[in-house]
C-alpha positions in Angstrom: -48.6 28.2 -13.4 -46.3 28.2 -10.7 -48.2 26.7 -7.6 -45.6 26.8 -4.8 -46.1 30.7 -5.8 -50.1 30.8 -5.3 -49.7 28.8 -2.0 -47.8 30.9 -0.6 -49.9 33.7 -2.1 -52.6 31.9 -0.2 -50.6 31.4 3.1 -50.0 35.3 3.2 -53.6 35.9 2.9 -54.7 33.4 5.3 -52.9 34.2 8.3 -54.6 37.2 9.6 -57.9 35.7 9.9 -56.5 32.5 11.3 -54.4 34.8 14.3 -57.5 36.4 15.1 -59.4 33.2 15.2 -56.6 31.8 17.6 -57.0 35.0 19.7 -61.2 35.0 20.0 -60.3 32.3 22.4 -57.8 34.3 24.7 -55.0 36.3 25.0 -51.5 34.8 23.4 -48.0 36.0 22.9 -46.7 36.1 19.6 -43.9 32.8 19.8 -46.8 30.6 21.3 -49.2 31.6 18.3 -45.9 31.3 15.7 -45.5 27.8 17.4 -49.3 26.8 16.5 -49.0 27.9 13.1 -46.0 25.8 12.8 -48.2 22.8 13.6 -51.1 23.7 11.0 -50.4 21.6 7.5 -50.2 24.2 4.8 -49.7 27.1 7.0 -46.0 27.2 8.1 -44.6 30.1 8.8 -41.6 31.4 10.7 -41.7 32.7 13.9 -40.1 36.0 12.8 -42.9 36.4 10.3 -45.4 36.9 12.2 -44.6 40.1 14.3 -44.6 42.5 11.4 -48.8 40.9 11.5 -48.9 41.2 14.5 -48.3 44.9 14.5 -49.8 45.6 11.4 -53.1 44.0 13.3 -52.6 46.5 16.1 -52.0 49.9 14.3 -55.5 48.7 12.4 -57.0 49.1 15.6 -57.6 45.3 15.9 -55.3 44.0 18.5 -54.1 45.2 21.7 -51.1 44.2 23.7 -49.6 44.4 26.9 -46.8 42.9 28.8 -45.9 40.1 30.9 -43.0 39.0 33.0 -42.7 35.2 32.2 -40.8 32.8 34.5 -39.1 31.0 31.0 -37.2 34.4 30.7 -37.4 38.0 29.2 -41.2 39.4 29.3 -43.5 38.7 26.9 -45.9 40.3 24.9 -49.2 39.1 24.8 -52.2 40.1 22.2 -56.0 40.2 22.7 -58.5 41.1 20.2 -60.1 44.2 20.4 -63.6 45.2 20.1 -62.9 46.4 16.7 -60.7 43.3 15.9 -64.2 40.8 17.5 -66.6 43.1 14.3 -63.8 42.6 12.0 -63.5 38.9 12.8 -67.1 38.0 12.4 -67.5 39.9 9.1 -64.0 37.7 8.2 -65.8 34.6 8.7 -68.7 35.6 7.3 -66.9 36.2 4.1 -64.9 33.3 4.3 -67.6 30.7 4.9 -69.1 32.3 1.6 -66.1 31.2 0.0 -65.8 28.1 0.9 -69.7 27.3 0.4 -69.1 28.3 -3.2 -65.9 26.9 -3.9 -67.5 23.4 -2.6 -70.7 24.2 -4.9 -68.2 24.4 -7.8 -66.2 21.2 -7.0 -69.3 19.3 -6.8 -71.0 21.0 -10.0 -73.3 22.9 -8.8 
């Protein structure tokens, strides 16, 4: 088994519920979110990386955007979670805490 393979199998399918977790508390722009997940053992990514996500989330209907000027220099673009995105995030966290509870059920033999 190859397992730098299934982490990063793992990375790819954790970072859309972990952008829209950073974005139920508040707008962002998509280098200060790429920044964070810089900073978040197990889940690097580069910064390119994440705007194909980033639109992906939008065209689902999950994210909207708009733009800012910024004082730091060209605009940015800054994402906020729909209502959509808010439904789709609680039923992500539902599912995930599921996971979790049983994976931790199976590690301590139960």
């Amino acid at each position: 088994m190859n397992l730098n393979n299934w982490r990063i199998q793992l990375r790819k399918g954790l970072i859309e519920i972990v952008v829209l977790n950073m974005l139920q508390h508040g707008q962002r722009h998509g280098y200060e979110m790429a920044q964070a997940l810089r900073q978040m053992q197990g889940l690097t990514l580069r910064e390119g990386n994440i705007y194909p996500i980033l639109a992906r989330l939008q065209i689902d209907g999950l994210l909207s955007s708009h733009t800012e000027a910024s004082r730091d220099g060209p605009p940015r673009k800054y994402f906020n979670l729909t209502e959509t995105g808010q439904e789709a995030l609680a039923d992500m966290n539902a599912h995930w805490d599921q996971i979790i509870e049983s994976i931790q059920n199976i590690r301590g033999g139960t």
